[in-house]
C-alpha positions in Angstrom: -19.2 -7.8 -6.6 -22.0 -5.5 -7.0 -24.0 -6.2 -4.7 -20.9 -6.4 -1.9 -20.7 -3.4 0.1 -18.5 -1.4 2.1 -17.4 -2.7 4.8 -15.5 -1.1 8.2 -12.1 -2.4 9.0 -13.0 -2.8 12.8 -15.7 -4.2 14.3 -17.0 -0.8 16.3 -19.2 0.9 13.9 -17.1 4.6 15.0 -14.0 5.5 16.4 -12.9 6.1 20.1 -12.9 9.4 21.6 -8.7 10.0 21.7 -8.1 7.6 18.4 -6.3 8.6 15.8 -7.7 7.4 12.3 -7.3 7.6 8.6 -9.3 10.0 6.8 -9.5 11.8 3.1 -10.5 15.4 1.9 -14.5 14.9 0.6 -15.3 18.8 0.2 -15.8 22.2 1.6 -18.9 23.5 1.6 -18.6 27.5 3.3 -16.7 26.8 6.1 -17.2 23.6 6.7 -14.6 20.6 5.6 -15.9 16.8 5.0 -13.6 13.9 5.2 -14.3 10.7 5.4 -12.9 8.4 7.9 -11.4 5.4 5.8 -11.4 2.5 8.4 -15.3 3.2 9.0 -17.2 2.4 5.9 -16.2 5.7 4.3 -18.7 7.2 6.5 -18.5 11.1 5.9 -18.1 13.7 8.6 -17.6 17.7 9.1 -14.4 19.4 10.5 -16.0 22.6 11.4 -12.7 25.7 10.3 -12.1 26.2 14.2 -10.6 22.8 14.1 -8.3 22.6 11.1 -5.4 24.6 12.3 -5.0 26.7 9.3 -5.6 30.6 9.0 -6.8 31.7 5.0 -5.7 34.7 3.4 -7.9 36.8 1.8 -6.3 35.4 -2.0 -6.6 31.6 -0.4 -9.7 29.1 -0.2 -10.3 26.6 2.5 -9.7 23.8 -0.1 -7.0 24.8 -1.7 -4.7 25.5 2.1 -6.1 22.5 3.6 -4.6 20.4 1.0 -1.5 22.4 1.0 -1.2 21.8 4.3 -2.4 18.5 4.9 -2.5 16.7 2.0 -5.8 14.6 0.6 -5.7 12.1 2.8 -4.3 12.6 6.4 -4.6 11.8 10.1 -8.0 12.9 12.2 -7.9 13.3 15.7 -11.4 12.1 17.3 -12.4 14.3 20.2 -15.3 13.3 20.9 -18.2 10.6 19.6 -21.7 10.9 19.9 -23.4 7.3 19.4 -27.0 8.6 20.3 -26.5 10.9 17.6 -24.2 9.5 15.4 -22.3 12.5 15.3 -18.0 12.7 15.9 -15.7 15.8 17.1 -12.7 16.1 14.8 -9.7 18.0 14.8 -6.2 18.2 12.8 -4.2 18.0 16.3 -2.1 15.3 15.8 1.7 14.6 16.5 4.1 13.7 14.2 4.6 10.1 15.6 0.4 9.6 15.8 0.5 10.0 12.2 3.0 7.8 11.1 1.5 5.0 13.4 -1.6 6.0 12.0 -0.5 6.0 8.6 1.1 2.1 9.0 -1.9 1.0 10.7 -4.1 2.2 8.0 -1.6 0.5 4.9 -2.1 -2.8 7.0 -5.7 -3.0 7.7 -6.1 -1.8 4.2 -4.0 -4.8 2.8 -6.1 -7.1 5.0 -9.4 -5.4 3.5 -8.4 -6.3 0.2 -7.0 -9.6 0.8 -10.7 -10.2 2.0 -12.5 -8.6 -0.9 -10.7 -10.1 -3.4 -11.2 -13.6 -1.6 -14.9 -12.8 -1.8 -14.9 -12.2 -5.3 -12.9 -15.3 -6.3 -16.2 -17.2 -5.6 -18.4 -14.1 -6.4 -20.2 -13.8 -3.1 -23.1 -11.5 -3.8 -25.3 -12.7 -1.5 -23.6 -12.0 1.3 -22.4 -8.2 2.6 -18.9 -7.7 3.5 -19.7 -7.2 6.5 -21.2 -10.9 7.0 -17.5 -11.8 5.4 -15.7 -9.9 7.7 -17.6 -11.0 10.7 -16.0 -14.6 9.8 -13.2 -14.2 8.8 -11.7 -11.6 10.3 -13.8 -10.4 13.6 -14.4 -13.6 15.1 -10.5 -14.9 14.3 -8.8 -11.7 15.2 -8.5 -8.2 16.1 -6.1 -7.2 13.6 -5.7 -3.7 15.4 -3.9 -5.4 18.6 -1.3 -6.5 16.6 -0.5 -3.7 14.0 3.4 -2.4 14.0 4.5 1.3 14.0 6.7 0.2 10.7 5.7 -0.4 7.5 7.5 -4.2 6.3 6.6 -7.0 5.2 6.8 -8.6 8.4 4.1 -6.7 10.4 1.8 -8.0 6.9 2.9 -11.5 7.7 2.8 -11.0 11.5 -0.7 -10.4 11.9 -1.7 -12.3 8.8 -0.4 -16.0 10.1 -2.5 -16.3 13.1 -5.7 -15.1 11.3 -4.9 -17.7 8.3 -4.2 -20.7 11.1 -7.7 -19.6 12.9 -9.7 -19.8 9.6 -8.7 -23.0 9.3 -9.5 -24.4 12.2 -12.9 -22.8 11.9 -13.5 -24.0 8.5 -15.1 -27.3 9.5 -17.5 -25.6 11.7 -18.3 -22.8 9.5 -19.2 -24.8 6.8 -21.5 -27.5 8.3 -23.4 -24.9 10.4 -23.7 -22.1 7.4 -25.9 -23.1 4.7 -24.9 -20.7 2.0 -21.0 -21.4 2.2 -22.0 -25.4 2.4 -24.3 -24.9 -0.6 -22.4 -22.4 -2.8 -18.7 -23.1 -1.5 -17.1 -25.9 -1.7 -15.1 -26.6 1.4 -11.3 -27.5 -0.2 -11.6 -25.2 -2.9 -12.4 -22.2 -0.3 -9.1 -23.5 1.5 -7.2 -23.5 -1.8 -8.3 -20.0 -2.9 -7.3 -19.0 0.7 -4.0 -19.8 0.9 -3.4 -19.0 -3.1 -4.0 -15.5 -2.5 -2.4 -15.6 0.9 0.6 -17.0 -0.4 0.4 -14.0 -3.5 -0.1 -11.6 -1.5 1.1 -11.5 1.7 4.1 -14.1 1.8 7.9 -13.2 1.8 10.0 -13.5 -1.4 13.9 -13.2 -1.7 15.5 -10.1 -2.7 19.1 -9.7 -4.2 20.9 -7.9 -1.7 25.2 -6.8 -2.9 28.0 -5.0 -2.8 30.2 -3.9 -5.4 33.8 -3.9 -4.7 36.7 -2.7 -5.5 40.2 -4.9 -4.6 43.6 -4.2 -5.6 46.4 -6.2 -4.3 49.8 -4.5 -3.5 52.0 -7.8 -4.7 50.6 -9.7 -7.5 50.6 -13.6 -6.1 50.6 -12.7 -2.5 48.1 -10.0 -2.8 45.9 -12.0 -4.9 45.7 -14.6 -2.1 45.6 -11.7 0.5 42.1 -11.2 -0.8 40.8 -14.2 -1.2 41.7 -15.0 2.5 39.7 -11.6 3.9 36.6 -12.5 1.3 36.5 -15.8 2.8 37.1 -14.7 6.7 34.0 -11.8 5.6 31.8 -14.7 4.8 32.5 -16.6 7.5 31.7 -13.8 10.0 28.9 -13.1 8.2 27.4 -16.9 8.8 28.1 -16.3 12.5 25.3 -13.6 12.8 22.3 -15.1 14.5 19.1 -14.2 12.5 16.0 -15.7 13.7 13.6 -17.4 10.9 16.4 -17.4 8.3 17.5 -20.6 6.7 20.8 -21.1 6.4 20.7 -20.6 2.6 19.7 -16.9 3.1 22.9 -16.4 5.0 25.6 -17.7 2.8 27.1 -15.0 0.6 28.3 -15.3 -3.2 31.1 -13.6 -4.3 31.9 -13.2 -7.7 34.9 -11.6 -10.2 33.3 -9.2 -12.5 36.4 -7.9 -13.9 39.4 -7.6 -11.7 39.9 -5.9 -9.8 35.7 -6.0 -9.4 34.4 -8.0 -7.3 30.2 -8.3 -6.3 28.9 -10.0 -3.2 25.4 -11.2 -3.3 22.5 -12.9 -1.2 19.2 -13.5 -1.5 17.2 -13.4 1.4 13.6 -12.3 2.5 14.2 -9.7 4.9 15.8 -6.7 3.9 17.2 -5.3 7.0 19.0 -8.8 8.1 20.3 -8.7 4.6 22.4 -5.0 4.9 23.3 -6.3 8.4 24.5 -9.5 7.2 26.6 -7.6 4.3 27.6 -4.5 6.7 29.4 -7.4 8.5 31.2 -8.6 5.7 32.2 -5.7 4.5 33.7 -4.4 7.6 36.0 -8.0 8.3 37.3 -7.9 4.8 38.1 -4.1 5.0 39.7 -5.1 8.6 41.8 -8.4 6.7 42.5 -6.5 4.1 44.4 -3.7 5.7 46.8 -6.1 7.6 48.0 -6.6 3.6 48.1 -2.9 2.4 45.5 -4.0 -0.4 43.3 -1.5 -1.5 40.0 -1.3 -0.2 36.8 0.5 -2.1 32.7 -0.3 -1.5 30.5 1.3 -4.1 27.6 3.0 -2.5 27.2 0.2 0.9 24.7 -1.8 0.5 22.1 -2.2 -2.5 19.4 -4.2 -3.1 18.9 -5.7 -6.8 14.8 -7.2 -8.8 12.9 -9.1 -6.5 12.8 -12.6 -7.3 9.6 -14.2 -8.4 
């Protein structure tokens, strides 16, 4: 992978005047910062002391308050951008909502960038620059940047991800009769494979325990015992009546078990986290509800939890 260089995470070779981007602390040299912008090729660029928003004591250095106030690696505003002279304004003006957008979009495209590089070095593509193998399969396909979320999750990964993978392959076939490297050095199935292999690693969904831990007591032994088992069984059915899109119906169906009475767990496994709590939030409040029309004694440990991921 050597010979495999950097390569920029969009297609413009520099930022927009207005965008906000990732960037990391390089060095200070006087008064002068360098960072480099992370989603351009590392390309490194001054923030003259005028624009980093911090005032120095006479016991402080530039370095050492930058970082305290902004970290080592931390949004850039981009004033203004000079392509003539390949020069770009920065400044540290940035809201708190730019930077956590910009901090998602950057965790995404930087997801994508390795899911690239480590396709290209599964069939050691040294003759070729990234930015030949980006061109392919990512800039011709898609521009990941129109689709990125302002949340971090597994499904803003998957989201942009699926219609990039179903692109590449129905470029495949043309790519590989009209490129002779890749129909030389590559072969065509075996590229697919490897695709979807570290697609399928990387990027897809796998269930999660999600549970409760409960606490029931009954107020009459035989009658409260059955009390119980009524409201567990009108929890899960309430819970199956939630409509989550792009669950099975597996990933809805809730397990309760007896640890030791009066202990009770409920469990499911599901992919998505956050239709997981609401799917237990809503069985938790019918059997608190049933339950009360019984006296029984009602306890949740801690709400919701979420157990190992499941390989």
């Amino acid at each position: 992978m050597a010979d495999i260089v950097l390569s920029r995470m969009h297609k413009a070779h520099m930022p927009e005047k207005g965008q906000i981007t990732t960037a990391r602390l390089f060095s200070v040299e006087g008064t002068v910062t360098y960072v480099k912008l992370l989603e351009y090729n590392d390309d490194q660029y001054l923030i003259p002391y005028t624009n980093l928003g911090i005032t120095i004591r006479k016991d402080e250095t530039i370095m050492g308050k930058f970082k305290q106030a902004y970290g080592t690696q931390f949004p850039v505003h981009i004033v203004n951008v000079d392509l003539i002279q390949n020069f770009i304004d920065i400044d540290m003006s940035v809201s708190e909502d730019q930077a956590i957008a910009a901090k998602a979009s950057y965790i995404i495209l930087k997801q994508i960038n390795e899911f690239v590089r480590q396709l290209a070095g599964s069939f050691k593509i040294s003759k070729l620059s990234m930015e030949t193998i980006y061109a392919w399969i990512i800039w011709e396909l898609q521009d990941p940047i129109s689709t990125l979320q302002t949340t971090i999750d597994d499904d803003a990964f998957i989201s942009i991800l699926q219609p990039l993978i179903s692109n590449f392959y129905s470029s495949i076939d043309t790519r590989a009769s009209s490129d002779q490297y890749f129909r030389d050095s590559v072969p065509q199935q075996a590229f697919i494979d490897q695709f979807r292999g570290i697609q399928k690693n990387r990027f897809e969904l796998k269930s999660r325990r999600m549970f409760v831990e409960l606490k029931l007591v009954s107020k009459w032994s035989i009658l409260g015992i059955e009390a119980i088992k009524q409201a567990l069984s009108a929890g899960e059915e309430a819970a199956k009546q939630i409509f989550t899109p792009n669950l099975v119906q597996k990933e809805q169906q809730i397990q309760v078990t007896v640890l030791t009475s009066p202990n009770y767990v409920a469990e499911l496994y599901i992919c998505k986290k956050d239709a997981g709590k609401e799917i237990l939030e809503k069985f938790l409040e019918v059997v608190e509800k049933e339950l009360k029309k019984s006296n029984a004694d009602f306890e949740c440990k801690g709400g919701v939890k979420e157990g190992r991921e499941i390989k």
